[in-house]
PDB file with SEQRES, HELIX, SHEET and CRYST1 records, atoms N, CA, C and O in Angstrom:
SEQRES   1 A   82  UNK UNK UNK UNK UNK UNK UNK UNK UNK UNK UNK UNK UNK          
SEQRES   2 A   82  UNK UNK UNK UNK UNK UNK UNK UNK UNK UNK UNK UNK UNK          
SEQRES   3 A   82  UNK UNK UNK UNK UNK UNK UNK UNK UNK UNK UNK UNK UNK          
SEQRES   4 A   82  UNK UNK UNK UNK UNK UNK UNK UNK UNK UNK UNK UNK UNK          
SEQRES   5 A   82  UNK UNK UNK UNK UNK UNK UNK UNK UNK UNK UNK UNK UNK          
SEQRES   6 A   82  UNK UNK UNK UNK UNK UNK UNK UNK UNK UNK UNK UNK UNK          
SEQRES   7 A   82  UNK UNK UNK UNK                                              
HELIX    1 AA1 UNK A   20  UNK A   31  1                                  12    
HELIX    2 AA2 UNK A   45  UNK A   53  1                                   9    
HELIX    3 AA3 UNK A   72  UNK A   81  1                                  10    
SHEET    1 AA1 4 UNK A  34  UNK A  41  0                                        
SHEET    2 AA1 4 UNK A   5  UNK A  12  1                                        
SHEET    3 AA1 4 UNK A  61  UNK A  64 -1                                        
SHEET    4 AA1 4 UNK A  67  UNK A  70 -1                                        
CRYST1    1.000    1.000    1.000  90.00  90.00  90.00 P 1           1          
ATOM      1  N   UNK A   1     -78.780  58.640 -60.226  1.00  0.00           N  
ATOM      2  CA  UNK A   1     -78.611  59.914 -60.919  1.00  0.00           C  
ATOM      3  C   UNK A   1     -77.334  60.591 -60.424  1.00  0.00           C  
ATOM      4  O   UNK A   1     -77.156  60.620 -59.207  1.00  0.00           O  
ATOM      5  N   UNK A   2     -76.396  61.155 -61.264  1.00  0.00           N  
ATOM      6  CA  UNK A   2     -75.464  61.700 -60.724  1.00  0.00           C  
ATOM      7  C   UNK A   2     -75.266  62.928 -60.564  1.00  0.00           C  
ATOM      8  O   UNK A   2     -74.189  63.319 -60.115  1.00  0.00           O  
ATOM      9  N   UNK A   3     -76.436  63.935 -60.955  1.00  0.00           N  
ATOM     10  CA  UNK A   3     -76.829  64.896 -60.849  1.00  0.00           C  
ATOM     11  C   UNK A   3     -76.768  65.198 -58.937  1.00  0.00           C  
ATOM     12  O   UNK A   3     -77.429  64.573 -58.107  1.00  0.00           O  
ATOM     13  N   UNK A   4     -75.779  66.321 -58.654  1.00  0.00           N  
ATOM     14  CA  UNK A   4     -76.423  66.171 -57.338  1.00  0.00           C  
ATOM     15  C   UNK A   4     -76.447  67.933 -57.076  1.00  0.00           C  
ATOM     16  O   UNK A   4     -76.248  68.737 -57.987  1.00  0.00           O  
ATOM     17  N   UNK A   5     -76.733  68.314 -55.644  1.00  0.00           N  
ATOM     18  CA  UNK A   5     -76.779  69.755 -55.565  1.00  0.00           C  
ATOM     19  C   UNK A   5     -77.643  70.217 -54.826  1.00  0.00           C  
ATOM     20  O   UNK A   5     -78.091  69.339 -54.087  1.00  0.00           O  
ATOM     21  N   UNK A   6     -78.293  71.628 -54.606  1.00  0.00           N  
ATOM     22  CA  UNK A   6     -78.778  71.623 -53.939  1.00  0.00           C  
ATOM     23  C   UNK A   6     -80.000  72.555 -54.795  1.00  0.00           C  
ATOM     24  O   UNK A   6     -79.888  73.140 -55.872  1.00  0.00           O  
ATOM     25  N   UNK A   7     -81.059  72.460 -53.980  1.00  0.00           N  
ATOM     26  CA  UNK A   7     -82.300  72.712 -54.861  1.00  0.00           C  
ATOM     27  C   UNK A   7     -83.122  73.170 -53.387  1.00  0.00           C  
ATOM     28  O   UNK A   7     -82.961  72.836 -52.213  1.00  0.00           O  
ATOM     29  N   UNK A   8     -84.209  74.235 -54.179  1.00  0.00           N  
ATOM     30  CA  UNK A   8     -85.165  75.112 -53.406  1.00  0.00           C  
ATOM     31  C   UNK A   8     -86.358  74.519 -53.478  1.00  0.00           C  
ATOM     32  O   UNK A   8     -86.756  74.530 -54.643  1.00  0.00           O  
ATOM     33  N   UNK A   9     -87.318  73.855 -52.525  1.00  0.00           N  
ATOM     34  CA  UNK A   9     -88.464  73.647 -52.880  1.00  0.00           C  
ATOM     35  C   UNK A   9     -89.816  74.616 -51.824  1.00  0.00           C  
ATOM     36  O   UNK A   9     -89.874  74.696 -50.597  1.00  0.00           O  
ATOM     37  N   UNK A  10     -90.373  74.981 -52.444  1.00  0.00           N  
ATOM     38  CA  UNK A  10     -91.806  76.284 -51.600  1.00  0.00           C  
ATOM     39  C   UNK A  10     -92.636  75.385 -51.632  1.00  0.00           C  
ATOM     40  O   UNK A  10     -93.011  74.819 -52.659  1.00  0.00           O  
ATOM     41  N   UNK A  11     -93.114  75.098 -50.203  1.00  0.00           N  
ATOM     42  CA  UNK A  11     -94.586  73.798 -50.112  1.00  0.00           C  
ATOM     43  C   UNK A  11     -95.170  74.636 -49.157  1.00  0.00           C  
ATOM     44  O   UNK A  11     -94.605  75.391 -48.365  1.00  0.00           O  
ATOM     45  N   UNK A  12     -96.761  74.350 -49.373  1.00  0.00           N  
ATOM     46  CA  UNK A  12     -98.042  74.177 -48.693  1.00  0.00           C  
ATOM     47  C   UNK A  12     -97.803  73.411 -47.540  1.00  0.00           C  
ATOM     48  O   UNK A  12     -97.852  72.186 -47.650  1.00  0.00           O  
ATOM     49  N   UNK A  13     -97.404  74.230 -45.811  1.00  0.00           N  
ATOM     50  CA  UNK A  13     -97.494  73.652 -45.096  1.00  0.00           C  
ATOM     51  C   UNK A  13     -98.517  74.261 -44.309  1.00  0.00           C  
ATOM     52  O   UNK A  13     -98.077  74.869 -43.333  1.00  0.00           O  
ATOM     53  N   UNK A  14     -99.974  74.275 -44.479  1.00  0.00           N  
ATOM     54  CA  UNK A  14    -100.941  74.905 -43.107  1.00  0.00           C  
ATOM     55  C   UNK A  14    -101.267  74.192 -42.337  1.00  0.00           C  
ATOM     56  O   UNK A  14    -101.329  72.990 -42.597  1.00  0.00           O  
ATOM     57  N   UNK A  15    -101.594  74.700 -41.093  1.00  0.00           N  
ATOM     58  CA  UNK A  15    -102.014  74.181 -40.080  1.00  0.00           C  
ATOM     59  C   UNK A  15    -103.598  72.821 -40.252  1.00  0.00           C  
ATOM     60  O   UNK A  15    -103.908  71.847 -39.565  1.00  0.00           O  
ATOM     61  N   UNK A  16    -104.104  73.336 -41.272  1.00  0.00           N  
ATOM     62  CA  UNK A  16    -105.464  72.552 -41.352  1.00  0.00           C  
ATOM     63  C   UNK A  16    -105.000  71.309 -42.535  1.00  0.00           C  
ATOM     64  O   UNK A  16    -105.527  70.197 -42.573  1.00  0.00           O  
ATOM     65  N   UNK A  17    -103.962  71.753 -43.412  1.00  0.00           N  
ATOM     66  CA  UNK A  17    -103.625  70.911 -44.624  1.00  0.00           C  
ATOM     67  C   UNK A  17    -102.198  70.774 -44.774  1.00  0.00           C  
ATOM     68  O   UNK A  17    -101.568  71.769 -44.418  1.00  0.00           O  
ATOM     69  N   UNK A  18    -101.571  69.874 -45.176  1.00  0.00           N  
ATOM     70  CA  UNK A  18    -100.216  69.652 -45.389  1.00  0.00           C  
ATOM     71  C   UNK A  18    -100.326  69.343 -47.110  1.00  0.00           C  
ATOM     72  O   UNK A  18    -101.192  68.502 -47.351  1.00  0.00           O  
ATOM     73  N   UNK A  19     -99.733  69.778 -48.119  1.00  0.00           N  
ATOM     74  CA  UNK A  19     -99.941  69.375 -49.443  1.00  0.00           C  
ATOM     75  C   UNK A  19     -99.073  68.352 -50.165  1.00  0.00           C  
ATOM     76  O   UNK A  19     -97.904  68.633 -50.431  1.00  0.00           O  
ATOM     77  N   UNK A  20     -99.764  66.819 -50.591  1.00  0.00           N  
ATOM     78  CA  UNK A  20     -98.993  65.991 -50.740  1.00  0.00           C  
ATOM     79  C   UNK A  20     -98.197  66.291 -51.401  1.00  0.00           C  
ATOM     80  O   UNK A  20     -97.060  66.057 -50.991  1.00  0.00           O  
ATOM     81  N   UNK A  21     -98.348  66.982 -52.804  1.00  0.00           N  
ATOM     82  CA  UNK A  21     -97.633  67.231 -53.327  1.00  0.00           C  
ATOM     83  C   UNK A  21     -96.269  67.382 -53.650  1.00  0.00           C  
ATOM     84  O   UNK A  21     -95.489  66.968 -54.508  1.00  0.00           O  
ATOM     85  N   UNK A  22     -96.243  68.724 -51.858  1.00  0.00           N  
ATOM     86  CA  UNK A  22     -94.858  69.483 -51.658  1.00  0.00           C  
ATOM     87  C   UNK A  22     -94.031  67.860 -51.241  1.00  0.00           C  
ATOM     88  O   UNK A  22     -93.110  67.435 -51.937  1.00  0.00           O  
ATOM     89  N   UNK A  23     -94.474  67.227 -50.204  1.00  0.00           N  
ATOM     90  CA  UNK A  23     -94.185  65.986 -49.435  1.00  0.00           C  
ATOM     91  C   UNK A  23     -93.414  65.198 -50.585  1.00  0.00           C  
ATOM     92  O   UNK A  23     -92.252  64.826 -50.421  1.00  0.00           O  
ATOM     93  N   UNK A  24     -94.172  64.951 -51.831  1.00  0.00           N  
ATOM     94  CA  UNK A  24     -93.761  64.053 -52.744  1.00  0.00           C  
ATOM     95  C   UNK A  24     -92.461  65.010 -53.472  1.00  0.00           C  
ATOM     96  O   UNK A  24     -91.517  64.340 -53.890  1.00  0.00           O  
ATOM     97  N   UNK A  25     -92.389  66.196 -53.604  1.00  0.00           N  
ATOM     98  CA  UNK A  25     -91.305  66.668 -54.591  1.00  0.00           C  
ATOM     99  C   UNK A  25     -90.648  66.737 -53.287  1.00  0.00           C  
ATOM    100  O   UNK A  25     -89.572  67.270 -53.555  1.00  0.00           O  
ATOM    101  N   UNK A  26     -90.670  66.520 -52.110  1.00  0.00           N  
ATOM    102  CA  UNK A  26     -89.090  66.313 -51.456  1.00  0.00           C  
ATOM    103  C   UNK A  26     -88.154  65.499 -51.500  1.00  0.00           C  
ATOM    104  O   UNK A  26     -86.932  65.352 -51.499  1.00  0.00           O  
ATOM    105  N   UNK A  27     -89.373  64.898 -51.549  1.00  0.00           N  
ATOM    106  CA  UNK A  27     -89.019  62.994 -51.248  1.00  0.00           C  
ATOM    107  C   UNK A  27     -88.077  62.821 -52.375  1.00  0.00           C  
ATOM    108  O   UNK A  27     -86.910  62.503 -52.147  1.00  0.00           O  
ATOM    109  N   UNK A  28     -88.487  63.000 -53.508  1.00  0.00           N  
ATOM    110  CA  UNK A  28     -87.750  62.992 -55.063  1.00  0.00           C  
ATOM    111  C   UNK A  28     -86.703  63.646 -54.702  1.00  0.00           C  
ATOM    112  O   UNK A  28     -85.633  63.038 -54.693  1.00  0.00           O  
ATOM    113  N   UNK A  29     -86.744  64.955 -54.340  1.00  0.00           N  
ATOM    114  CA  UNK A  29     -85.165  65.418 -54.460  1.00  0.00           C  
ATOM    115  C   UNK A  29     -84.308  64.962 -53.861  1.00  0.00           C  
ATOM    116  O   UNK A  29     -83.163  65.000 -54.312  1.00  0.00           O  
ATOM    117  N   UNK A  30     -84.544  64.491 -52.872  1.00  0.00           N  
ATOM    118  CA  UNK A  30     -84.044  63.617 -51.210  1.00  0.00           C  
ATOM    119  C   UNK A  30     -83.234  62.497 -52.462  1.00  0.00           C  
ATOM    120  O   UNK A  30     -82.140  62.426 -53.022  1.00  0.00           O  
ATOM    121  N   UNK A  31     -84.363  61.843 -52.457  1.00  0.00           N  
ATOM    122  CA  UNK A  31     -83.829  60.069 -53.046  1.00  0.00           C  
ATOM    123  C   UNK A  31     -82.888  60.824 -54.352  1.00  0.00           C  
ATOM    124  O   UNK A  31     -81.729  60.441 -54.512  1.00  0.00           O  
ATOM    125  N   UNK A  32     -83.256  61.512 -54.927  1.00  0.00           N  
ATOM    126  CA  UNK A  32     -82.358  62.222 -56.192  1.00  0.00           C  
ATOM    127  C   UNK A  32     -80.828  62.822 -55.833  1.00  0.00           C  
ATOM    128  O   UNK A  32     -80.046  63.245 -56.684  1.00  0.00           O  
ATOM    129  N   UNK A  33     -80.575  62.768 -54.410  1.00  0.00           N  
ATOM    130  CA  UNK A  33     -79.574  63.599 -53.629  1.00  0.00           C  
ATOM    131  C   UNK A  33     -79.416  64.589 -53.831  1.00  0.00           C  
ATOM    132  O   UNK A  33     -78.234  64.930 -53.774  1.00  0.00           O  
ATOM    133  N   UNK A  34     -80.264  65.490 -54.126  1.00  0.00           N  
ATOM    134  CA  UNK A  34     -80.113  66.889 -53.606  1.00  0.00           C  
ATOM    135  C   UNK A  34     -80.196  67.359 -52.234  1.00  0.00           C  
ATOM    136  O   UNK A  34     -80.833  66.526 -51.590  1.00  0.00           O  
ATOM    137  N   UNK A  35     -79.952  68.003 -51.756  1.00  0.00           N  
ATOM    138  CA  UNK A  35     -79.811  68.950 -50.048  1.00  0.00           C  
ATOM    139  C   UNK A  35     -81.197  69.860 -50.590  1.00  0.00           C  
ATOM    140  O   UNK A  35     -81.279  70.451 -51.667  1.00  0.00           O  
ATOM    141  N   UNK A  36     -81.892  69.810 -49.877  1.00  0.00           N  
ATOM    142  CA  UNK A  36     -82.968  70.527 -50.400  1.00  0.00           C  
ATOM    143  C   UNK A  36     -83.554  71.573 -48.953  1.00  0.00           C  
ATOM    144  O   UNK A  36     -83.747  71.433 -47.745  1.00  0.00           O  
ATOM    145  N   UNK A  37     -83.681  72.839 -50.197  1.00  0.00           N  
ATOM    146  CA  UNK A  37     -83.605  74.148 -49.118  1.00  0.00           C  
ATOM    147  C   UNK A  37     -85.011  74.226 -48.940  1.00  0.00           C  
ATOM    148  O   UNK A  37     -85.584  74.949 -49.756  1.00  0.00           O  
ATOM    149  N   UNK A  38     -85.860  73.551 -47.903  1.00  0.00           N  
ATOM    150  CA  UNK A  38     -86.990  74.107 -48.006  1.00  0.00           C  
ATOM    151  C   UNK A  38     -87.795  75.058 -47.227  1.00  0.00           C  
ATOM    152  O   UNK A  38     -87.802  75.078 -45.996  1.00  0.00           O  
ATOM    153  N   UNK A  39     -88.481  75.853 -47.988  1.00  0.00           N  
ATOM    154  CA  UNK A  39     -89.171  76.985 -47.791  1.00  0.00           C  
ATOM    155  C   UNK A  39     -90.605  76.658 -47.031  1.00  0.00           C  
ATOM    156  O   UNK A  39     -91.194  76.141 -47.980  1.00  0.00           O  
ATOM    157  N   UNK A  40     -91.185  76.637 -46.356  1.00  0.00           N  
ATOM    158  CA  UNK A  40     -92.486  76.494 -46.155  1.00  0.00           C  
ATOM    159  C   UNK A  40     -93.376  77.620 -45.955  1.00  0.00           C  
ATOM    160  O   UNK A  40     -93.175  78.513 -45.133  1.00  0.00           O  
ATOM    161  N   UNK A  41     -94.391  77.541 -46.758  1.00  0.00           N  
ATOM    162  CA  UNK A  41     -95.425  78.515 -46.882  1.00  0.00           C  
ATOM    163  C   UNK A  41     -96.179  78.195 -45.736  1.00  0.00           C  
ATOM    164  O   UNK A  41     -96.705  77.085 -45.813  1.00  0.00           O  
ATOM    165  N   UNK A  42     -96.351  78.687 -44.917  1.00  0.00           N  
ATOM    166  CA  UNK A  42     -97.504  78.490 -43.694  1.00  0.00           C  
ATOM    167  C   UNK A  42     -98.597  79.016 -43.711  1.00  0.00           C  
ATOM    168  O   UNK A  42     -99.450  78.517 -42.976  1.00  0.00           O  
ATOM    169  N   UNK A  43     -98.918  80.046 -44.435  1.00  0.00           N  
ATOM    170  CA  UNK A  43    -100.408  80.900 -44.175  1.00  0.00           C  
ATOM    171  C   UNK A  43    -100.927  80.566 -45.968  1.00  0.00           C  
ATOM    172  O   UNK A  43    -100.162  80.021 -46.763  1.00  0.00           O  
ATOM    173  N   UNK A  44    -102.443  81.053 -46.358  1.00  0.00           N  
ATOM    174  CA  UNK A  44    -102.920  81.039 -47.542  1.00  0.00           C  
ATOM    175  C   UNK A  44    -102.470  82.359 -48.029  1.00  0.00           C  
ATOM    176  O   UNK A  44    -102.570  82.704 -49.207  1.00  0.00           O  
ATOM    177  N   UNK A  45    -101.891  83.206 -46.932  1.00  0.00           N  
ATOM    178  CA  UNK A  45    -101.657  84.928 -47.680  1.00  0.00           C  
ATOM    179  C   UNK A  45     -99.970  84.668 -48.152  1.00  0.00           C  
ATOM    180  O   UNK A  45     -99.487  85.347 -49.058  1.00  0.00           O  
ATOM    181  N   UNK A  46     -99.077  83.506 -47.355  1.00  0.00           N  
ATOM    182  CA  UNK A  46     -98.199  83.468 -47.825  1.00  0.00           C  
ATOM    183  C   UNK A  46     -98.211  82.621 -49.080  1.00  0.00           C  
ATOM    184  O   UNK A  46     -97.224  82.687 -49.812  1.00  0.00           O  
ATOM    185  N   UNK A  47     -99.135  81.900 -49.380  1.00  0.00           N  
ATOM    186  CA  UNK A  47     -99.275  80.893 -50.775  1.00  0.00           C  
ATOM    187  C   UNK A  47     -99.370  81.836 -51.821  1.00  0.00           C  
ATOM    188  O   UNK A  47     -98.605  81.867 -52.786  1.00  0.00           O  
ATOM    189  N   UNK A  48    -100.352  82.635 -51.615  1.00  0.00           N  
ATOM    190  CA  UNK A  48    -100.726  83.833 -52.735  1.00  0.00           C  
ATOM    191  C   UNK A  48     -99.853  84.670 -52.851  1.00  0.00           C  
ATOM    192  O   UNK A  48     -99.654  85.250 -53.919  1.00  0.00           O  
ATOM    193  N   UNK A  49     -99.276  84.854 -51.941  1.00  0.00           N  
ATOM    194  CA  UNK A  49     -98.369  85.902 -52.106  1.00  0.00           C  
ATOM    195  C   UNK A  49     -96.976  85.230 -53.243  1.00  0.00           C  
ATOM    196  O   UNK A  49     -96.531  85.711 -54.285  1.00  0.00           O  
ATOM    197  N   UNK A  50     -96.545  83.798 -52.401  1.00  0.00           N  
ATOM    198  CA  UNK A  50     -95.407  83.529 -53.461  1.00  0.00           C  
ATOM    199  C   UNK A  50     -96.283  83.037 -54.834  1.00  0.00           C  
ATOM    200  O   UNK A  50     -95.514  82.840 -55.774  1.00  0.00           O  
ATOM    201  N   UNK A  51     -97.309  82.862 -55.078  1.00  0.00           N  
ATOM    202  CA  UNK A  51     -98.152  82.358 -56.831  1.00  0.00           C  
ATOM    203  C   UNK A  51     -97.823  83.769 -57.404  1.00  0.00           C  
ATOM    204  O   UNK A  51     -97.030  83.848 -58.343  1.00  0.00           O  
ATOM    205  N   UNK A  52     -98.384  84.858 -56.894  1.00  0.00           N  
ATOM    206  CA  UNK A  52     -98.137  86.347 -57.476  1.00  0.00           C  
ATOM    207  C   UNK A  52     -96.925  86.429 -57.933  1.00  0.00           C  
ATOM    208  O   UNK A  52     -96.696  85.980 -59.056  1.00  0.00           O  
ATOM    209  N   UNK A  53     -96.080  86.910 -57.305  1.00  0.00           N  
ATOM    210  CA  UNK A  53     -94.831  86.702 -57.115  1.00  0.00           C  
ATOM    211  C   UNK A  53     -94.103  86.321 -58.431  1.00  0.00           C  
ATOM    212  O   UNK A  53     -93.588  87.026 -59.299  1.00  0.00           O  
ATOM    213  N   UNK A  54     -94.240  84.845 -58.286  1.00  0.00           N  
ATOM    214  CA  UNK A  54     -93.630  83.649 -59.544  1.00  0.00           C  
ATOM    215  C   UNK A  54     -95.011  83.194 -60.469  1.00  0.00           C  
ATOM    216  O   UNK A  54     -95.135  82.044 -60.891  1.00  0.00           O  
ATOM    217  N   UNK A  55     -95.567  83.784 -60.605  1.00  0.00           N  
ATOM    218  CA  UNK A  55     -96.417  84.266 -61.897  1.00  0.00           C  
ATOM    219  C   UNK A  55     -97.042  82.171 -61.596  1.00  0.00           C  
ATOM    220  O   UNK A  55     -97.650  81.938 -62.641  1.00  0.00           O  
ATOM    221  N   UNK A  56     -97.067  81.491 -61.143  1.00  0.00           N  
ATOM    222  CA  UNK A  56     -97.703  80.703 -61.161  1.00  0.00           C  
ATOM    223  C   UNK A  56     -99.111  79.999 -60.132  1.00  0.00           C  
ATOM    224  O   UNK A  56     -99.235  80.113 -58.913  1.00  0.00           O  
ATOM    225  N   UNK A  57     -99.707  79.536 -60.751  1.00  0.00           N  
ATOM    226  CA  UNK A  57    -100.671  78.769 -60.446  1.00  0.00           C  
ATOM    227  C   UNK A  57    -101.285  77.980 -58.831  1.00  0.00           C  
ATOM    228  O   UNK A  57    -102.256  78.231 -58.118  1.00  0.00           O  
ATOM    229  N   UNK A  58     -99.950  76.749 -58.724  1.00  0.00           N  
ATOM    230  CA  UNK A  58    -100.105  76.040 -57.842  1.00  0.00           C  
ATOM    231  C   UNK A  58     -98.417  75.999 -56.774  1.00  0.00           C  
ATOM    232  O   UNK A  58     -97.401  76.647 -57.030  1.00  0.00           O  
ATOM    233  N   UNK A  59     -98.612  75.094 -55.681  1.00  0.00           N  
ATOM    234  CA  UNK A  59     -97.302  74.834 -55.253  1.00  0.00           C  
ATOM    235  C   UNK A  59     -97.143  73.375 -54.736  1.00  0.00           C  
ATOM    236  O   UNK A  59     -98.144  73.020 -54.115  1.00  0.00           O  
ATOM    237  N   UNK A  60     -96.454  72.704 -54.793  1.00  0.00           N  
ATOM    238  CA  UNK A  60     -95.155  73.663 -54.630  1.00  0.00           C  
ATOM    239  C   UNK A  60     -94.583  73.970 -55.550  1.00  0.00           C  
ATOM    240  O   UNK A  60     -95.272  73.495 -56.452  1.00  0.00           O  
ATOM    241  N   UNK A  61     -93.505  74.611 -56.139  1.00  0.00           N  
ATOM    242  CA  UNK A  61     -92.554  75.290 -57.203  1.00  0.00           C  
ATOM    243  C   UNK A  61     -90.744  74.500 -56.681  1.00  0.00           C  
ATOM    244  O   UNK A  61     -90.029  74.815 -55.729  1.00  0.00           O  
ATOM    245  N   UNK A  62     -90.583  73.732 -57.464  1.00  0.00           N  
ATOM    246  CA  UNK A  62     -89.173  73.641 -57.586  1.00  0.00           C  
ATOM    247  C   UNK A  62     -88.085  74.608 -58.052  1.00  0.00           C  
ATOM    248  O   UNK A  62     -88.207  74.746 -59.270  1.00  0.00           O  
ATOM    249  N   UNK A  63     -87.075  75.330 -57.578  1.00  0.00           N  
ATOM    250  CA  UNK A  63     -85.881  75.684 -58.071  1.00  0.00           C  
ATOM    251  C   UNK A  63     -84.398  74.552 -57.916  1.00  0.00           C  
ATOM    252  O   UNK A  63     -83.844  74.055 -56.936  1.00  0.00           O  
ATOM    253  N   UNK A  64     -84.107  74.466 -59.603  1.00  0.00           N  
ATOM    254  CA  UNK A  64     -82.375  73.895 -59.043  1.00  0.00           C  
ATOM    255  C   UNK A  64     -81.642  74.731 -59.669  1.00  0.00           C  
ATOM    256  O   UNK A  64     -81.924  74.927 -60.851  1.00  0.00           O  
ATOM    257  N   UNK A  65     -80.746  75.303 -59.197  1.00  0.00           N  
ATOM    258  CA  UNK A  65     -79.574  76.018 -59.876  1.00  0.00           C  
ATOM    259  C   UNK A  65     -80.361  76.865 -60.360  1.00  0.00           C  
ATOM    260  O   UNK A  65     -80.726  76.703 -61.524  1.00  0.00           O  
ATOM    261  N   UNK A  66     -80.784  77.872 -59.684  1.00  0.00           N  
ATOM    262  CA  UNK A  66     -82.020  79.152 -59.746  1.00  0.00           C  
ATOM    263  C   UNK A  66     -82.628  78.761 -60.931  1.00  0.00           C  
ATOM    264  O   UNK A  66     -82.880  79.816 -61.513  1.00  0.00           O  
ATOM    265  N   UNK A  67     -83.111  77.560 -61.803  1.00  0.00           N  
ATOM    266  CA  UNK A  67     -84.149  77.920 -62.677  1.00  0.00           C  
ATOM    267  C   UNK A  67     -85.361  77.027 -62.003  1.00  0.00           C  
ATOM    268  O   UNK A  67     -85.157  75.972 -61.402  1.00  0.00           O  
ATOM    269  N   UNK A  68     -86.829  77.702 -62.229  1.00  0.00           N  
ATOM    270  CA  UNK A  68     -87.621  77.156 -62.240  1.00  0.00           C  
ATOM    271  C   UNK A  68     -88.189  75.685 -62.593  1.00  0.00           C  
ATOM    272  O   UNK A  68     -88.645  75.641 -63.736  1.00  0.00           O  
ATOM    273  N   UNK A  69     -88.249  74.762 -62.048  1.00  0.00           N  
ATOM    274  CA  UNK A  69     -88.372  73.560 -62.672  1.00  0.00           C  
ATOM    275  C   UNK A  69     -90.026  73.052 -62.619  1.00  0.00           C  
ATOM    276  O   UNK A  69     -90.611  72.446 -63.516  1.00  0.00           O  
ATOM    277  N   UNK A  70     -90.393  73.334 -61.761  1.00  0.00           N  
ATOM    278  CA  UNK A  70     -92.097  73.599 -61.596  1.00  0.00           C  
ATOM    279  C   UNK A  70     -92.395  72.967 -60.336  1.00  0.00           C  
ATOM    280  O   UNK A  70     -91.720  73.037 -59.309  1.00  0.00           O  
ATOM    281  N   UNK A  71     -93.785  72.161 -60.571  1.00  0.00           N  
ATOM    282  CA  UNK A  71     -94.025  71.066 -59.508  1.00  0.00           C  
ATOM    283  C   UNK A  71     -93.968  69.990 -59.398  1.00  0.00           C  
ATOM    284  O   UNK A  71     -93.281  69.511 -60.301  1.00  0.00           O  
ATOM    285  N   UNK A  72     -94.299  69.357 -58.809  1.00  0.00           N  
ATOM    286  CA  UNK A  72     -93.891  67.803 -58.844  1.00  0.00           C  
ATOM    287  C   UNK A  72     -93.494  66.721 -59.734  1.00  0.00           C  
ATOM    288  O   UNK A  72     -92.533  65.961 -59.853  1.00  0.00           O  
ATOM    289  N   UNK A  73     -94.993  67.022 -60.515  1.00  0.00           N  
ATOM    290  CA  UNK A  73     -95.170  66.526 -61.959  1.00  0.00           C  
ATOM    291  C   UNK A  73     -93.754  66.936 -62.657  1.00  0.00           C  
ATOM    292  O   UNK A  73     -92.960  66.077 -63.042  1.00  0.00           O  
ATOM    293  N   UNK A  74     -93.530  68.263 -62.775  1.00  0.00           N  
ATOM    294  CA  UNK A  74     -92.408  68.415 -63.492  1.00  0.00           C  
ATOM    295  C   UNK A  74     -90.936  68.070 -63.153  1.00  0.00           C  
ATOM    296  O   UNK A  74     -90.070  67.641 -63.915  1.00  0.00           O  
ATOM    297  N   UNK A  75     -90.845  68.399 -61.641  1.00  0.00           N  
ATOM    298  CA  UNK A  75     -89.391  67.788 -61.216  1.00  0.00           C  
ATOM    299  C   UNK A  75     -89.360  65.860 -61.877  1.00  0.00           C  
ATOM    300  O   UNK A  75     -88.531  65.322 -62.611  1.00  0.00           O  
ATOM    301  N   UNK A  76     -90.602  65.288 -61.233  1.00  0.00           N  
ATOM    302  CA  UNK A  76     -90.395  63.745 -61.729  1.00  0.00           C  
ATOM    303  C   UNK A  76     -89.944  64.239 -63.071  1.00  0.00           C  
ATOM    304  O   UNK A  76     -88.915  64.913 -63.104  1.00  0.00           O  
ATOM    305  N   UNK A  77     -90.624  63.972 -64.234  1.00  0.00           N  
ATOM    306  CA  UNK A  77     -89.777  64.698 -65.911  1.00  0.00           C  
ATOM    307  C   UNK A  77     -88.326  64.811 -65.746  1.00  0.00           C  
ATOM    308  O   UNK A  77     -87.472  63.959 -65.994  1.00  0.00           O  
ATOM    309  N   UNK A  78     -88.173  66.077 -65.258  1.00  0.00           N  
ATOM    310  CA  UNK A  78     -86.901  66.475 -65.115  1.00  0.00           C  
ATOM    311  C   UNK A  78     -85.689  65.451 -64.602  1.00  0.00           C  
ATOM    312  O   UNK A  78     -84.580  65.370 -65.130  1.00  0.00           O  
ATOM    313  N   UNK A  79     -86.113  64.758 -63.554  1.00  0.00           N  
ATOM    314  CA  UNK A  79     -85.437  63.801 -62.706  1.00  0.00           C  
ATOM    315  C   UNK A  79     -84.953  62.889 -63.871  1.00  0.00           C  
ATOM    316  O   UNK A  79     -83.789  62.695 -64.219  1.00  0.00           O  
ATOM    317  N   UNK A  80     -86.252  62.300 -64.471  1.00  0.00           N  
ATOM    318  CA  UNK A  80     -85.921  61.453 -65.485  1.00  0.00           C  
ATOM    319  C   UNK A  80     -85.486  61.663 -66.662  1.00  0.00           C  
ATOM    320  O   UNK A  80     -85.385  60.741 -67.470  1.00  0.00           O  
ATOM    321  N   UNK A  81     -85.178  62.837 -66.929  1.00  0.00           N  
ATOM    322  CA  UNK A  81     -84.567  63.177 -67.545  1.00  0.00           C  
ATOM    323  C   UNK A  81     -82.940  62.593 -67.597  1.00  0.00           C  
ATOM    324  O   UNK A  81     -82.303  61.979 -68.454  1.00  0.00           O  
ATOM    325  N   UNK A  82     -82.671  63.020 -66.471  1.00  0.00           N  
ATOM    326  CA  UNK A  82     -81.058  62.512 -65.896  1.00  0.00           C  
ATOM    327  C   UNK A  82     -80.179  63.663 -66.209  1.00  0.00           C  
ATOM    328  O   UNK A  82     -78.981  63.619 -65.928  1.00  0.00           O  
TER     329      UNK A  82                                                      
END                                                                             
């Protein structure tokens, strides 16, 4: 992909749970070569707090080039997109 850059990812890191999820949309951006800024949510008040926030659901939440790209599911899409 020649897409390169740098990109924001917000993951589920608690002490009792690590969320594959976040793990897997790094990994993607990594192998995708992006520099990836990541954020880690450590508490459940900080999870809720960023879902409020960005009006969504689950995390983690991708940003590239400040737009929302979603989660995992969606960065893969996007990726393949090209």
């Amino acid at each position: 992909m020649a897409e390169t850059g740098t990109a924001t990812l917000y993951r589920m890191v608690l002490p009792e749970h690590v969320c594959p999820f976040g793990v897997r949309a790094k990994q993607m951006l990594e192998g995708a070569g992006f520099e990836v800024d990541d954020r880690l949510l450590t508490s459940r008040e900080q999870v809720d707090a960023f879902k409020a926030e960005h009006h969504v659901a689950t995390t983690p939440q991708v940003f590239i080039d400040g737009e929302r790209i979603g989660g995992s599911d969606e960065l893969e899409q996007y990726l393949a997109r090209g």
